[in-house]
C-alpha positions as CSV (number, residue, x, y, z in Angstrom):
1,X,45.8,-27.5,-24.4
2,X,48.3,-24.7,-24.2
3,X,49.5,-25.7,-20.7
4,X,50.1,-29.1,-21.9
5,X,52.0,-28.2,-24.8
6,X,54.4,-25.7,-22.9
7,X,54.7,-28.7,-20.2
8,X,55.9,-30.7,-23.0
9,X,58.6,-28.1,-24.2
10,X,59.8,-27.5,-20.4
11,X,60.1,-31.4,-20.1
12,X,62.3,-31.4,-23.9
13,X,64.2,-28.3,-22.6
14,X,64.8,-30.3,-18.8
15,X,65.8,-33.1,-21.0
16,X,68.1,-31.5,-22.7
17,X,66.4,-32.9,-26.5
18,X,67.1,-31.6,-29.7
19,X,70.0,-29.4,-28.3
20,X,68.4,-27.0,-26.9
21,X,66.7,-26.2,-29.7
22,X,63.6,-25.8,-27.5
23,X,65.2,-23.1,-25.0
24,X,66.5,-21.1,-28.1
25,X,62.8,-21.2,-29.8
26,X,60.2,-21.9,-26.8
27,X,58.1,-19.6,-27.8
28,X,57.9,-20.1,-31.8
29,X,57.5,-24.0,-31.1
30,X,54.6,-23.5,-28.4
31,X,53.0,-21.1,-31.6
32,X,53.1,-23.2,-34.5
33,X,51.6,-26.3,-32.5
34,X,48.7,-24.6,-30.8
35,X,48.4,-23.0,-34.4
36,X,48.9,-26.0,-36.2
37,X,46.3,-27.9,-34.2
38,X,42.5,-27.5,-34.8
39,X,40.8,-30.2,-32.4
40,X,37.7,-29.0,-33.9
41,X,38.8,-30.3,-37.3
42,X,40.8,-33.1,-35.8
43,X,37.1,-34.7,-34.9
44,X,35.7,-33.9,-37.4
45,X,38.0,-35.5,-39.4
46,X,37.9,-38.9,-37.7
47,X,34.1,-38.5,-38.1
48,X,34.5,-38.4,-41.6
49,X,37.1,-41.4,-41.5
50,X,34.8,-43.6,-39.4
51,X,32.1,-42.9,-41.8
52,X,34.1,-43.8,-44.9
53,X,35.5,-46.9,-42.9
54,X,31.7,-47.8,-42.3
55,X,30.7,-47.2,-45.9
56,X,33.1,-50.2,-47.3
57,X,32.6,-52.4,-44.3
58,X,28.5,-52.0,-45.3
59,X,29.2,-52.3,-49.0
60,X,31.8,-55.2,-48.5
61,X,28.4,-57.4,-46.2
62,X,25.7,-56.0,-48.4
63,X,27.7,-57.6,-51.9
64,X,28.4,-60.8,-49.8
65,X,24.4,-61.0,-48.4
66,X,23.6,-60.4,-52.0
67,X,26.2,-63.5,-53.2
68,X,24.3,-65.9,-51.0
69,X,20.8,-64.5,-51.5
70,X,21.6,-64.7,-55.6
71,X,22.8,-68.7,-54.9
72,X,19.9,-69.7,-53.1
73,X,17.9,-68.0,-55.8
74,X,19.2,-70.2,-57.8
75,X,19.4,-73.5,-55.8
76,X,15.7,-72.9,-55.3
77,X,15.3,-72.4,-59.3
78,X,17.1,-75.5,-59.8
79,X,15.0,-77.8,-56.7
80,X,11.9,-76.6,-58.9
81,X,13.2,-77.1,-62.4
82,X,14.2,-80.6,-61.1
83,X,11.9,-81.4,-59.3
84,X,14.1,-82.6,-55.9
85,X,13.4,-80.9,-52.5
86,X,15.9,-77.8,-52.2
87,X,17.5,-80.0,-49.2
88,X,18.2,-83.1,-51.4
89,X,19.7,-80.4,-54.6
90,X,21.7,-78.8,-51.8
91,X,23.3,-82.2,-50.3
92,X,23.9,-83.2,-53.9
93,X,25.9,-80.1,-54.5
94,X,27.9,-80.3,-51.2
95,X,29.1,-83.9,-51.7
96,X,30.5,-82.5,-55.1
């Protein structure tokens, strides 16, 4: 990690970027990034993301699984309460 970030400083400072602010502070900037980043943390932190992400994906299919599992509840309530086969009730319904 460290050898990449002070590649990336010697290619800003070749480059000429932000003035030479790089050349003036190599060593400060090098410091605060290797400081600042915790790859550790970073994972774990997309972990956590990817598990929140998969909470409301599962919450989002389980609600609509229960929707259609509540309407042919009912369809099925309604084929025996009228008496008509649960196909003929569902045809009805559809043509509506």
């Amino acid at each position: 990690m460290s050898d990449a970030v002070d590649n990336a400083v010697d290619q800003a400072i070749a480059e000429d970027l932000l003035d030479g602010y790089f050349r003036r502070h190599k060593a400060e900037v090098i410091g605060m990034v290797l400081a600042e980043y915790d790859e550790e943390q970073t994972l774990k932190d997309w972990y956590e993301d990817g598990k929140e992400e998969g909470r409301v994906e599962g919450r989002a299919e389980g609600r609509a699984e229960g929707r259609v599992e509540g309407v042919q509840e009912t369809l099925q309530k309604l084929s025996a309460a009228l008496n008509l086969p649960k196909e003929k009730l569902q045809a009805l319904l559809e043509d509506k």
